[in-house]
C-alpha positions in Angstrom: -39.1 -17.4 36.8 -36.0 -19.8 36.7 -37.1 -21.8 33.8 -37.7 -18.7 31.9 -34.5 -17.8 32.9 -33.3 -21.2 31.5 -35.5 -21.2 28.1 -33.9 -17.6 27.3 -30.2 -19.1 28.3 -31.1 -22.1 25.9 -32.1 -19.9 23.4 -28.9 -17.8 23.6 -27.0 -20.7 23.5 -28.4 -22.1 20.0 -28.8 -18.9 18.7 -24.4 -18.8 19.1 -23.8 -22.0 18.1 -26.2 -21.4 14.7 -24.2 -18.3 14.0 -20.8 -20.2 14.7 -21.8 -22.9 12.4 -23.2 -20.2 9.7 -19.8 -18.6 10.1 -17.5 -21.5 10.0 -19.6 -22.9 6.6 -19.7 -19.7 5.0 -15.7 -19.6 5.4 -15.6 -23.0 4.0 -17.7 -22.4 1.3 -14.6 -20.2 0.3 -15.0 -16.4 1.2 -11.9 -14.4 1.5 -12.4 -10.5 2.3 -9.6 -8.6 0.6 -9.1 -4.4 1.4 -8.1 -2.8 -1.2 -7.2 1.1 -2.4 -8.7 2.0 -6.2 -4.6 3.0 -6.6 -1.9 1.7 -9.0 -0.3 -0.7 -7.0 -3.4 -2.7 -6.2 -3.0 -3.3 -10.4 -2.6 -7.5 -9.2 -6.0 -7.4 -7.4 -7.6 -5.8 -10.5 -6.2 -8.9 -12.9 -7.3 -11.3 -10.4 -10.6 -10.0 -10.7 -10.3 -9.8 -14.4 -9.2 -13.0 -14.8 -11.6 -14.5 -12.4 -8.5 -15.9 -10.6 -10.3 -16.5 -7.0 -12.8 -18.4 -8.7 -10.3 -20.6 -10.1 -9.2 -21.3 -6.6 -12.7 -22.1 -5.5 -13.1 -18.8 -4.0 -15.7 -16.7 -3.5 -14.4 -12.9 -3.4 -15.7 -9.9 -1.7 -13.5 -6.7 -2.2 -13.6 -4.1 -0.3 -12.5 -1.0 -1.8 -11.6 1.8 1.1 -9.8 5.0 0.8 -6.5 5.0 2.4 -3.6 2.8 4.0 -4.9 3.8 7.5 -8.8 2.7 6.3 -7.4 -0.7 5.7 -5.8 -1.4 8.6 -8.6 -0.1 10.4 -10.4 -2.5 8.3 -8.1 -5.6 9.2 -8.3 -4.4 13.2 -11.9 -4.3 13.1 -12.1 -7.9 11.7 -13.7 -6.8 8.5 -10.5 -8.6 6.0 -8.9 -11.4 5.5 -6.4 -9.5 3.0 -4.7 -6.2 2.5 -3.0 -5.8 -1.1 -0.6 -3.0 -1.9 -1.0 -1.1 1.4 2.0 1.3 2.8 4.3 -0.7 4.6 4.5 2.3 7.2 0.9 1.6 8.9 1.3 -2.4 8.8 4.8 -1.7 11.0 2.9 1.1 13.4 0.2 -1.6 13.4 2.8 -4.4 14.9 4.7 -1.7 17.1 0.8 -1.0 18.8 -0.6 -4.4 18.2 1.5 -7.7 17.9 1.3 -10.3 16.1 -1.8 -9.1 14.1 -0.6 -9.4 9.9 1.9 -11.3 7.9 3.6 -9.7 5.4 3.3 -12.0 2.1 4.6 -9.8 -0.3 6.4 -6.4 -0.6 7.6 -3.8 -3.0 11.0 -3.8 -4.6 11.0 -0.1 -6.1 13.9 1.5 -7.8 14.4 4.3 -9.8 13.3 2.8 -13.0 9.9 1.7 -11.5 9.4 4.0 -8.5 5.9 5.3 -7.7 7.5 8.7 -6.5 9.0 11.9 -8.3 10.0 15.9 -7.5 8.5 17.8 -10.5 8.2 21.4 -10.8 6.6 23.3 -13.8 8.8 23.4 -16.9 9.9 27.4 -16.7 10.8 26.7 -13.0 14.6 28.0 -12.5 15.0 25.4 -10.0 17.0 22.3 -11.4 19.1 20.3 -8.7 17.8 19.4 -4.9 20.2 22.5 -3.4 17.7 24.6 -5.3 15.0 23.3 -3.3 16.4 25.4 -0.1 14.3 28.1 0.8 11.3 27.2 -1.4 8.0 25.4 -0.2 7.1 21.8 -1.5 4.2 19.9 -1.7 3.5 16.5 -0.1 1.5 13.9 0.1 -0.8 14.4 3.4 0.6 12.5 6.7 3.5 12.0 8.7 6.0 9.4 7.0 6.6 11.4 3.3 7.9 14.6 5.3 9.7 12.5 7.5 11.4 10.6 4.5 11.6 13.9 2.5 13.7 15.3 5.2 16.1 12.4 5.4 16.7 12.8 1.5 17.0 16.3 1.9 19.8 15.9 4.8 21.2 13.3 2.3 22.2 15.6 -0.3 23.1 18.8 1.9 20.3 20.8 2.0 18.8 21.4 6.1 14.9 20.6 5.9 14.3 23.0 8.4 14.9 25.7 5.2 12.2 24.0 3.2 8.5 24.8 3.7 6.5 20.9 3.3 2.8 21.4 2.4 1.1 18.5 2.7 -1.8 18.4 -0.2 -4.3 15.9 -1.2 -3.3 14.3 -4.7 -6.5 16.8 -6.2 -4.8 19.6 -5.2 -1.2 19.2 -6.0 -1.2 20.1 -10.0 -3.3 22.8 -9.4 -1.2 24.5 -6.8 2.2 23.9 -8.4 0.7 25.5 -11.4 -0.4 28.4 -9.3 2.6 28.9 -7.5 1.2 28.1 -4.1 4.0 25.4 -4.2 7.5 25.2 -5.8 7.7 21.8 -6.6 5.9 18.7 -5.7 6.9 15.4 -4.2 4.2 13.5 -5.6 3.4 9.7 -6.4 1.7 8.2 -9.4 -0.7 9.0 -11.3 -0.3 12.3 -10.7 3.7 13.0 -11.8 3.0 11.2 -15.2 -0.3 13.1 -15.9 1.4 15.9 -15.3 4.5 14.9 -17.5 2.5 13.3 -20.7 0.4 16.3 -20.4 2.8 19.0 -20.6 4.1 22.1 -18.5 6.0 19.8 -15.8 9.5 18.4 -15.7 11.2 15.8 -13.5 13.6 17.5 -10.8 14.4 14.1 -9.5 13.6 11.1 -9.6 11.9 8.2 -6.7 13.1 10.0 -3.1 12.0 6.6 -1.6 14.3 4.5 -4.1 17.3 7.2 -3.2 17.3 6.2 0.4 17.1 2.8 0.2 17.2 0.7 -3.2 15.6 -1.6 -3.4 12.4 0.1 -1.2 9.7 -1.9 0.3 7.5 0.9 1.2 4.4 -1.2 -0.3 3.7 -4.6 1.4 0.6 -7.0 0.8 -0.3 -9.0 4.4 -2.9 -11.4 5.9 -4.9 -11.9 8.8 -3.3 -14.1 11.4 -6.4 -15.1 12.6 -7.3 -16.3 8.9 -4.6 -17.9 8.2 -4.9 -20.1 11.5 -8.6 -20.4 11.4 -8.8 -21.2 7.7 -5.1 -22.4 6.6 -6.3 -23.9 2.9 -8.7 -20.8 2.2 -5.7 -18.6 3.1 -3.1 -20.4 1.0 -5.7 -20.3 -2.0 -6.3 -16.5 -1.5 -2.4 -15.8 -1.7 -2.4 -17.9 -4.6 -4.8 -16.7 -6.7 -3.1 -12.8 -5.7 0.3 -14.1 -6.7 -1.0 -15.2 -10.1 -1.8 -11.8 -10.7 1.7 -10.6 -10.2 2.5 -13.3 -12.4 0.6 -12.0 -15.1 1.3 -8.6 -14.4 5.1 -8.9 -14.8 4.3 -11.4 -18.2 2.4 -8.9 -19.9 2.9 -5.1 -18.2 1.3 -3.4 -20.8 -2.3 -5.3 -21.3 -1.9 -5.2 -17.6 -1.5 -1.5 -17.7 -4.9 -1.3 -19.6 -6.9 -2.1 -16.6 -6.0 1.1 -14.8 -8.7 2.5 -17.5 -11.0 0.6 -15.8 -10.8 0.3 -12.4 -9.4 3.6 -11.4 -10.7 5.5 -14.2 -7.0 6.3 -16.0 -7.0 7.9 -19.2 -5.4 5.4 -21.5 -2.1 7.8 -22.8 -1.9 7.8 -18.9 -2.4 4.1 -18.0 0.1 3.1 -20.5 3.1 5.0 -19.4 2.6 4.9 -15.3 5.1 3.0 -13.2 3.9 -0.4 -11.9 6.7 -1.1 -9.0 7.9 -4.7 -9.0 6.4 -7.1 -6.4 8.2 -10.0 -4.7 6.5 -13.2 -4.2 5.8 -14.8 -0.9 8.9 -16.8 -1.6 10.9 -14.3 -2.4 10.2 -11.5 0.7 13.6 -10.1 1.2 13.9 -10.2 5.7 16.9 -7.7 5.3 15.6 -5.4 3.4 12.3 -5.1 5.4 14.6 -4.5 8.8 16.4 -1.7 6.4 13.7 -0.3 6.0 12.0 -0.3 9.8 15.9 0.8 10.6 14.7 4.1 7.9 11.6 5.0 9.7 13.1 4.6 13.1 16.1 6.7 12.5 13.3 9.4 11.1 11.5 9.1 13.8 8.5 7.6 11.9 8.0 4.9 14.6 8.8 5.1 18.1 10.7 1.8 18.1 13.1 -0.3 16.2 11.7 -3.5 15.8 12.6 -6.9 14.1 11.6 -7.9 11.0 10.8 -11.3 11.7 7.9 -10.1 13.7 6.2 -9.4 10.5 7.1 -12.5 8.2 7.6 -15.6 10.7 4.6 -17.8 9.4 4.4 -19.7 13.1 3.5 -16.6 15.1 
């Protein structure tokens, strides 16, 4: 009975040092896992695809294509990416809050008015013209905590008490549809649906990026990376950055051929594609300390996140 019991221990043993040796080769054979949402700002991962930009690092890619901010950090938690591109920065900093020490920011937004992902449009014979008009009326959002929270602050900005504004949260398939019923008065809504709804007609800008009016320039996109990875495979990691940053490269260089791969990999129509905002994207040299704590100091005084927290937790590459 005890050298069965041995044999089986034996075997246990070899079978986890064959699947830690299958593990650490397949990572140096030069897989990175990158999380990503089929949305406008994940526009660098779709060049770097295009322009086979991993495998000019020696990489072998497998994207992972999930549906929402929360899906990728879920994905990242569960040990499932390497990578998240062009996430919500609000997640990454509820991720950090809950669970240290986790991600590393390597990139972040800086969106103004000129290039924000966010508008307030209401339909063109709407009498409603200025933010004041918006007391009283209901307004559509995009679904989960942080854009009513950040709606409210802009509202308090310019005078006008959220508690007299109805906030419907709507998925981005409903929104059109029920500002042009009026189920809602006007929409707080993020690409691609503002400009299909102004290059198609029947909708007008109210105002402008609500994010960008709090805080200019906004990070509220971020790109991050595994710890983990980056300590376990420091080269692969640096490559995988790499190869994403020469996609923001190219997508600065040449905006509008860039543009033309919305067509493809989220389906755009092209009078679309061309004319949608693409927010401008720092490079891991360039991510802006102050203006990340800004915008923690934002959600906090919200009441987004339940704690003020330092910035450097999320950009100090020796933690």
């Amino acid at each position: 009975m005890q050298s069965r019991l041995w044999a089986i221990g034996a075997a246990v043993i070899l079978f986890l040092a064959l699947f830690g040796f299958w593990k650490s080769a397949h990572k140096q054979a030069g897989e990175v896992r990158v999380a990503y949402l089929q949305i406008i700002p994940s526009l660098p991962v779709f060049i770097a695809q295009e322009q086979g930009l991993f495998d000019k690092e020696n990489l072998r890619l497998k994207a992972i294509a999930v549906g929402s901010s929360n899906d990728l950090v879920n994905t990242m938690v569960a040990g499932q990416a390497d990578i998240l591109p062009a996430t919500s920065l609000v997640p990454i900093i509820h991720l950090e809050i809950q669970s240290p020490g986790r991600v590393r920011i390597i990139s972040h937004s800086r969106m103004n008015d000129a290039n924000a992902l966010d508008k307030i449009i209401v339909r063109d014979s709407s009498p409603l013209h200025t933010v004041e008009d918006l007391k009283g009326k209901k307004v559509g959002v995009f679904p989960g905590t942080a854009p009513s929270h950040m709606l409210a602050a802009f509202f308090k900005k310019h005078g006008v008490d959220p508690a007299t504004v109805s906030m419907l949260q709507l998925p981005p398939q409903a929104q059109l549809s029920s500002l042009e019923s009026g189920a809602v008065d006007a929409l707080f809504a993020y690409e691609p649906v503002t400009t299909t709804a102004l290059v198609h007609g029947g909708y007008r800008q109210l105002f402008g990026s609500v994010y960008a009016d709090l805080l200019n320039p906004c990070p509220i996109g971020a790109s991050v990376i595994s710890r983990e990875f980056e300590r376990n495979h420091p080269h692969l990691a640096a490559r995988a950055v790499r190869a994403l940053q020469q996609g923001v490269d190219y997508m600065a260089a040449h905006p509008a051929e860039s543009r033309t791969l919305l067509t493809k990999y989220i389906k755009l129509p092209p009078e679309v594609a061309a004319r949608v905002n693409v927010a401008d994207v720092t490079l891991s040299n360039q991510v802006d300390i102050a203006n990340l704590q800004q915008f923690i100091d934002l959600l906090y005084q919200t009441g987004e996140i339940p704690e003020r927290i330092d910035a450097h937790r999320l950009v100090d590459p020796t933690r």
